[in-house]
N, C-alpha and C positions, 0 to 999 in steps of 0.2 A: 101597192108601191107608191111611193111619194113621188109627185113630178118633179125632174131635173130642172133647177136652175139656170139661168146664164148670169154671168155679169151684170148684164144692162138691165136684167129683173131683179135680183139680188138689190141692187144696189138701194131704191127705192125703198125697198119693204127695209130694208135695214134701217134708213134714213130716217121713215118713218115710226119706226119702234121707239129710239134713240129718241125722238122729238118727244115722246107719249112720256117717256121716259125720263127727263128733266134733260139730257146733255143741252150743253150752252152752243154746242157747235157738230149736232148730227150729221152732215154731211159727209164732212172731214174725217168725223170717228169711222164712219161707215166706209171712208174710201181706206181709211188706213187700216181698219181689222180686215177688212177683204182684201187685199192686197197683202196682209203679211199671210193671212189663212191660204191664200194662192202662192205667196212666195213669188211674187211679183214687184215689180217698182207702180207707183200711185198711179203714174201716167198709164201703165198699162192697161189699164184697169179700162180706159177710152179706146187705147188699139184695138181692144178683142171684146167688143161688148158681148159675142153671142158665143162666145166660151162657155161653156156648162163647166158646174162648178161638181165634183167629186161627191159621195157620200163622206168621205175623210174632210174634204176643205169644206162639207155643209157642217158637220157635227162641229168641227173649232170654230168658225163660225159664230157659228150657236151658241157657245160658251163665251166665246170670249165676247158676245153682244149682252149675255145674260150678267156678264160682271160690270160692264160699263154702264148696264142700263140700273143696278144697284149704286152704282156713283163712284165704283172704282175709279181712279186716276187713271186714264190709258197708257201714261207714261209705264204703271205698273203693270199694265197688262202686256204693252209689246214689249218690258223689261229693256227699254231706251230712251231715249233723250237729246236730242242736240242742243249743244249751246257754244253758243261763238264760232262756229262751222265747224264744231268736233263732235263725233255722235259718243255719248256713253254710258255706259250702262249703270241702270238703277233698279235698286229694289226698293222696299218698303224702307230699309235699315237708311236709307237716306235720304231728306229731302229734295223733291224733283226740280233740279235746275230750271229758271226761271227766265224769259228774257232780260226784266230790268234789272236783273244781276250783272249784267253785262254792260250796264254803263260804269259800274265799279273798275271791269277790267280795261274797259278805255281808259279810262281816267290811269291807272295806274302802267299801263303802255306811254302813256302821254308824258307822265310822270317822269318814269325813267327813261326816258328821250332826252327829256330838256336837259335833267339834273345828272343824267350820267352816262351819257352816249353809249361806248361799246366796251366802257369799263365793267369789269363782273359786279353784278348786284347780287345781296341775298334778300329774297324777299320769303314772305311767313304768309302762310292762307290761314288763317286760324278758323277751326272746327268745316273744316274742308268736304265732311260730305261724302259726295261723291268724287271727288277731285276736279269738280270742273274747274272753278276759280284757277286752279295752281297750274293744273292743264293746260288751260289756254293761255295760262302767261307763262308757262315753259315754251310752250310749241311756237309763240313771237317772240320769246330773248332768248337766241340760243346761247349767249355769255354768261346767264342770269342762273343761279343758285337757288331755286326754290324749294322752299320746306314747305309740309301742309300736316298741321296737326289737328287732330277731334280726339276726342275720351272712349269715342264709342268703340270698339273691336270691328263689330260688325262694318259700320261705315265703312273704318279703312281696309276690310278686305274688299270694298266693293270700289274704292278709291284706288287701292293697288290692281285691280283687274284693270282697272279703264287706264292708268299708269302703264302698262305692260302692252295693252293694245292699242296704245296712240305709239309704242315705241318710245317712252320717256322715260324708260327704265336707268336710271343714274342721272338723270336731271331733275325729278322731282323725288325729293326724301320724306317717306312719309314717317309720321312719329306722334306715340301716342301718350298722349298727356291734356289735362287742362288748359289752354288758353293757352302761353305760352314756356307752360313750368318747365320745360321737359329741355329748354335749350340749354346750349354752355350756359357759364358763368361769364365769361369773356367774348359771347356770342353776341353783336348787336346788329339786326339788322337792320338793310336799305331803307326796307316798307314793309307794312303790314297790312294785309288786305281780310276782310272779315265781312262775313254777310250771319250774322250773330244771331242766338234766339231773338225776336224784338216784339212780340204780341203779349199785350199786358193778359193778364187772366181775367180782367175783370171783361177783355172782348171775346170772349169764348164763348158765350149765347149766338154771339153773330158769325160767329167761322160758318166757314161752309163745310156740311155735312162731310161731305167727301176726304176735304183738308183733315179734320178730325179724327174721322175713319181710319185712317191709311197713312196718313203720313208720321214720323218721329215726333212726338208731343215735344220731348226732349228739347226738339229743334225748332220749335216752333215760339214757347213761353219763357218768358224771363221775367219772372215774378208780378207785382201789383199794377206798375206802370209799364210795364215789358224794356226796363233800361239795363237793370242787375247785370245783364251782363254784359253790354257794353258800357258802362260804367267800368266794370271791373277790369276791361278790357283796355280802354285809357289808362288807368293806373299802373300795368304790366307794360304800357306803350312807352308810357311815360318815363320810365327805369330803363328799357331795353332796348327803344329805337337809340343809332345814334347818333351825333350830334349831327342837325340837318336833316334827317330821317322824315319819315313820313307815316300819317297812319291814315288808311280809306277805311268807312266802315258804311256799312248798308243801314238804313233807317226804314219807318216804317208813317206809324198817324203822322198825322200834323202836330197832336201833343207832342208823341213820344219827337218827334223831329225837334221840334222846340227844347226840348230838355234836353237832348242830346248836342245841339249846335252851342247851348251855354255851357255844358259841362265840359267839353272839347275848347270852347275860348278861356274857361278860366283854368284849364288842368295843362292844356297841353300851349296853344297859342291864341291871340286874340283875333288873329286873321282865319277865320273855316269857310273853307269855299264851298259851297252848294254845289252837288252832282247832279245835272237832269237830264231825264232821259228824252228823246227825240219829241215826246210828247209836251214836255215843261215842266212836265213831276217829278218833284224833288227825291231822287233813290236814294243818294246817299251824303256824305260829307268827306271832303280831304283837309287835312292839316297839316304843314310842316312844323314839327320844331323846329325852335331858335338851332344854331349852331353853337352857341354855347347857352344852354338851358339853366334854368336858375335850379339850386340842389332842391 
């Protein structure tokens, strides 16, 4: 018979597996597959160090140390997520929300503050994911009209679960199309917020194994210089925002930042404000059009 575990011995040999194992951050992985294998909150994990762990919570465990120590994303393994204080759920079919995604959504709270107090806004998440982006700016404008569109099926069934279980069922509209083909004719909206494929293919030597593995390539590449599609994404801004509107998009190198800050001054306005995140790294760019935009 195998000796019973506790907690406070668990916790070590996990840690240390995970280290042998390449994780960037063992501890943390280790406090967090034991504690969902306990069905525990993390801090618990300190209350009850000399809790013996089950033969049921050692075997999951087990597994679920043997997938992160392959380079699974643990995001996929506890099938969640937080981002912007909202927890949601993720599978493979969508990529794993991110913190510096979330200097976008300030920026765009900020946005519609200034420019539109508690008048109704319609704002666009394009290729939405998991819905976080749209999520978190439904759940702070509750006057605010959000749509979130991606191509993928999958995604947006994994977008309307997390829609239904923040309770945002009729404030956030999901809809499946391109970029933004799929709106009226007569539809322009507020803002458009996008965190867009942006990794050229020529850096896919350098991904990390893991990102490769498991996450939506889909979502990841946008052709030679990784612009294609936010490129194409200005040009659809550029016809459908309307006048005074606004478009946030996520960026990524230094190149691709550089070619995306000129094609945004000469398509859309000459004024693009740089987004950065708490650290000073530039996540992404805002632009207003003119109010009366030239044809």
């Amino acid at each position: 018979m195998s000796k019973v575990l506790t907690v406070g011995e668990i916790l070590p040999l996990s840690t240390r597996y995970l280290l042998d194992h390449g994780s960037e951050s063992p501890r943390l992985d280790a406090e967090l597959l034991t504690a969902d294998a306990l069905g525990i909150r993390r801090l618990d994990l300190y209350l009850a160090p000399e809790r013996p762990l089950t033969e049921a919570e050692t075997r999951t465990l087990r597994e679920t140390l043997r997938r992160r120590g392959r380079g699974e994303p643990i995001a996929y393994i506890r099938g969640r997520r937080d981002f912007f204080g909202l927890e949601f759920s993720v599978t493979p079919a969508v990529l794993i929300p991110r913190p510096e995604t979330e200097t976008l959504v300030d920026a765009a709270l900020a946005w519609v503050s200034r420019h539109n107090g508690d008048r109704p806004t319609t704002l666009v998440d394009v290729g939405t994911g998991s819905g976080a982006i749209a999520c978190a700016l439904a759940a702070n404008l509750p006057t605010s009209r959000v749509i979130a569109t991606d191509i993928s099926p999958d995604a947006l069934a994994v977008a309307a679960r997390n829609v239904t279980a923040l309770g945002l069922d009729g404030r956030v509209h999901l809809m499946a199309c391109h970029l933004i083909d799929g709106l009226q004719p007569d539809e322009h909206p507020d803002l458009i917020v996008s965190n867009p494929p942006y990794i050229a293919e020529s850096e896919r030597p350098l991904m990390d194994a893991g990102v490769l593995e498991y996450e939506p390539v889909g979502a990841l590449f946008s052709g030679p210089e990784g612009t294609d599609a936010t490129f194409e994404l200005i040009e659809a801004a550029r016809e459908r925002l309307r006048p005074g509107g606004a478009l946030i998009v996520e960026v990524g190198t230094p190149a691709q930042r550089d070619r995306v800050r000129a094609r945004l001054s000469e398509r859309l306005a000459p004024e693009v404000h740089a987004l950065a995140d708490p650290g000073g790294i530039v996540r992404g760019f805002l632009v207003e059009i003119s109010p009366c935009p030239e044809a």
